[in-house]
N, C-alpha and C positions, 0 to 999 in steps of 0.2 A: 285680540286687542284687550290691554285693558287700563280700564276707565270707570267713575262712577259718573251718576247721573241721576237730575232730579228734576221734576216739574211740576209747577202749582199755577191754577189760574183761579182770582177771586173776581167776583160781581160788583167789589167796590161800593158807592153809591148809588147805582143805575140798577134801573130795574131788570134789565136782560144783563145777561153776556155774551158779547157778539165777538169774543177772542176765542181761538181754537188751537191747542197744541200738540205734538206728539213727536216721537222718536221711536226708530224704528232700526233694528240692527241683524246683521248676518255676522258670521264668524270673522270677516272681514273688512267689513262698513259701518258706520251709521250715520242715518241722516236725523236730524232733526229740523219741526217745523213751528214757525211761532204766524198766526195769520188771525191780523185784527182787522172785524168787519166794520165798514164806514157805516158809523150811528147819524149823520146825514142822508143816508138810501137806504127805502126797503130791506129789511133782508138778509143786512148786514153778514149775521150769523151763516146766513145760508152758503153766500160767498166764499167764508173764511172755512168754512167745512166742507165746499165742492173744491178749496185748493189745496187743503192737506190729505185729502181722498185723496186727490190724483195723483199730489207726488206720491205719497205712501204705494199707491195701485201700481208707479211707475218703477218703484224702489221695489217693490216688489218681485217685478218682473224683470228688471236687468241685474241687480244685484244676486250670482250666483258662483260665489258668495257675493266676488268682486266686481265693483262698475268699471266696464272697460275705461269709461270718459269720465272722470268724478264732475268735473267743468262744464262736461256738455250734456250732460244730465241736468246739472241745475237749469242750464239755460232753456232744455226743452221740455224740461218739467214746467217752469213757470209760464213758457209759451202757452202749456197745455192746459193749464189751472186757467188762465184767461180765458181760452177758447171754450171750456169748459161749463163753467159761468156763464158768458154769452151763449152755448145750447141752453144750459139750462132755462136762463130766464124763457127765451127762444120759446122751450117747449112748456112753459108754465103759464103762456101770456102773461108776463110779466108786463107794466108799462116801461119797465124803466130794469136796465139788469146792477141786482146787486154789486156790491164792491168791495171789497177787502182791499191790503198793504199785507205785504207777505216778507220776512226774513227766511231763509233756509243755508243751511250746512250737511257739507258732507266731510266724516272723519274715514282715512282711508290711507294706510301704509304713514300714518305719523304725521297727516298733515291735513291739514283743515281747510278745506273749498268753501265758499259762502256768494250768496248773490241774493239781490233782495231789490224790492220795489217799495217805496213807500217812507215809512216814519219808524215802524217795526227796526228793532236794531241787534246785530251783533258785536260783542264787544270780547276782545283776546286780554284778559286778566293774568296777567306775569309777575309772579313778587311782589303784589300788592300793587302792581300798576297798570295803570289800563296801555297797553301797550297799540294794541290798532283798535278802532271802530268803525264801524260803517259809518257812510255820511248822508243823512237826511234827504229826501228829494221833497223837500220843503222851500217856500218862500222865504222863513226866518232862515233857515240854513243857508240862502243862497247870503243873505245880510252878513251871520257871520263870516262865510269867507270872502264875503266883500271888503270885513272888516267895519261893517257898518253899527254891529253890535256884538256884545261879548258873550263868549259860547254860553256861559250862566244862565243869560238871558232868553236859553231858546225856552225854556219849559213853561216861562210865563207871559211869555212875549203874545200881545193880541194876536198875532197875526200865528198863532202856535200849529193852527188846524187846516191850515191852507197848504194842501198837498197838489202837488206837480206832476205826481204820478201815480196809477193804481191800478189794482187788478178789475177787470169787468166792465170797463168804461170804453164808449165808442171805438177809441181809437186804441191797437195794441202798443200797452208800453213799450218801449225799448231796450231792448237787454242792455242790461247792467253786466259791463266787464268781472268775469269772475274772478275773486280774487283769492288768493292762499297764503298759508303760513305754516312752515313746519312746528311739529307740536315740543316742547321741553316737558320733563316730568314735572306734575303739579300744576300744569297752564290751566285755565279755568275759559273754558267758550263757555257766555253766558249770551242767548236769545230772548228777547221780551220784547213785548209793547211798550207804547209810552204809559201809559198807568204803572211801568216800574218805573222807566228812566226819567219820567220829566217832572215829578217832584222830588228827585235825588239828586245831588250834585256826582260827578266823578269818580271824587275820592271815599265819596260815601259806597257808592256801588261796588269800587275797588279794598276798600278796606278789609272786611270783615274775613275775606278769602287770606289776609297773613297769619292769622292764628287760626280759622277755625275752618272745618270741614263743608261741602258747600248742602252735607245733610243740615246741618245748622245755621249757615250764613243767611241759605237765601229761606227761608223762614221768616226770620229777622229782616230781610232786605225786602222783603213784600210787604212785611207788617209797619217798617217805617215807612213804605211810601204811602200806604193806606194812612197811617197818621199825620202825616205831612201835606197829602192831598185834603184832607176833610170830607166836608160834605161834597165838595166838587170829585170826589176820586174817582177816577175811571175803571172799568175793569183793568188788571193786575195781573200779568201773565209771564212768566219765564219756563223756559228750559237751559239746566244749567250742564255742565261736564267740565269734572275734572280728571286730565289725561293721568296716566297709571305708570308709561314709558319714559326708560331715558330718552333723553334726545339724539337721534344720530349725532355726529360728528360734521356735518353739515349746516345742523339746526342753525337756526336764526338768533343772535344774542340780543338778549333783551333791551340794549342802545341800541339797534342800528332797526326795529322792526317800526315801518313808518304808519304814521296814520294813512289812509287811504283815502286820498282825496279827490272822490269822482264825482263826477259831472253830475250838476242839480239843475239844466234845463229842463223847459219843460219838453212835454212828452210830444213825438208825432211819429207819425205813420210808419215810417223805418221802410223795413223790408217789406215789398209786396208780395212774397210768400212766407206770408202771416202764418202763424200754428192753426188760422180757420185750416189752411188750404195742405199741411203737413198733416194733419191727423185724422185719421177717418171717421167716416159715420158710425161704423161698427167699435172702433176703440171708443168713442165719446159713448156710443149707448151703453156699452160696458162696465164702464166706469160712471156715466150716471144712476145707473141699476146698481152700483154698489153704493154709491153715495147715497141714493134715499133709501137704502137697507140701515147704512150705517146712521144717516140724519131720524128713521123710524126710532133707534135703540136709546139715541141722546135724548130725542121726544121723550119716550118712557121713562126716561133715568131723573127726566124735570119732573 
């Protein structure tokens, strides 16, 4: 495959940073993860780091090179990150279990898998336009496709922080229909939190990718939203890629790739063979033994 790729996460105004990113690649895949912890709950941080463990641990182990499922990988990675969470607090007497909002994608044979819970966003940058983006499982998001308010408005809108769905909470989210899009040369998957997107409009987020490389844009595109946010700025997180390949002969042209407009209810119960009752006791302890290996090294690195 080839692709370049970049990611920066800043502290903003806040005293912690409860955002966690990374990407991870074989000769054949990569996934990458963007997972901001709810600075409303405990722990935040801890959340957003037991769900990029898992998928990582998960992407680890089925990517060889190639994911049979690139789709049903996301789905049961995200299953897993939840359940994962829930042991953890579980085994930490937590009162209450941490929570994150989680975006993730997988690049795989030319085309781009993405599934996401929360506020965290993925957006397909084409020619300078934002071509799809994910859609909010937010209260304000439900208003603009109500048409009750203009999409402008979601980043300042009071009602910005009231999410509908998320990882670690009682009840398991509901999978998010996975969506795809074949990749054209130069397309730009950019992941972040709201700390990039919701003091930036669009066209701002879309611009800077027509002339310049995204070693340089998103630099630039972190540093205007930190000045644009002020002293309210949140943590600031992207992982960016820009694809390397022609586009098959099939590719999707840049009129006709639609924005994605999926379901912003709120969350309930779904299926009653939850990822508790899919994943075992022995993978969860496995993978929480590598998560406070990996949570010990972030500790030192503060």
């Amino acid at each position: 495959m080839n692709f370049s790729i970049i990611q920066d996460s800043r502290v903003g105004a806040r005293a912690t940073n409860q955002d966690r990113i990374g990407h991870w690649r074989t000769s054949d895949a990569l996934l990458m993860v963007v997972a901001d912890g709810l600075g409303g709950h405990l722990y935040g941080e801890i959340a957003a780091q037991v769900a990029l463990d898992t998928l990582a641990i998960l992407f680890r182990s089925e990517a060889k090179p190639r994911l049979a499922d690139p789709g049903g990988f996301l789905g049961d990675g995200i299953e897993r990150a939840h359940a994962a969470i829930r042991h953890h607090a579980l085994g930490a007497g937590l009162p209450d279990a941490p929570r994150t909002v989680i975006v993730a994608c997988v690049v795989q044979d030319g085309t781009a898998y993405w599934s996401y819970v929360g506020d965290s966003r993925l957006y397909l940058v084409r020619k300078g336009r934002v071509v799809t983006r994910t859609r909010d499982h937010t209260r304000v998001q439900q208003l603009v496709d109500a048409g009750r308010i203009r999409e402008e408005a979601l980043g300042s809108h009071p009602e910005r922080n009231k999410l509908l769905r998320c990882l670690g909470g009682e009840l398991p989210p509901r999978s998010e229909p996975v969506a795809s899009a074949r990749l054209a040369r130069d397309d730009v998957l950019l992941l972040c939190s709201d700390g990039l997107w919701g003091p930036l409009t669009q066209r701002q987020l879309a611009a800077p990718f027509v002339t310049k490389g995204i070693d340089r844009a998103i630099p630039e595109l972190v540093a205007l939203a930190e000045m644009r946010a002020g002293p309210e700025c949140d943590n600031v997180s992207v992982v960016a890629m820009a694809w390397g390949e022609n586009a098959s002969p099939d590719a999707i042209d840049q009129d006709t790739v639609p924005f994605h407009d999926l379901p912003t209810d709120v969350q309930d119960l779904g299926d009653a063979e939850s990822a508790y009752m899919r994943m075992s006791d022995e993978d969860i302890e496995r993978a929480i033994d590598d998560i406070k290996a990996s949570l010990k090294k972030s500790s030192a690195r503060r």
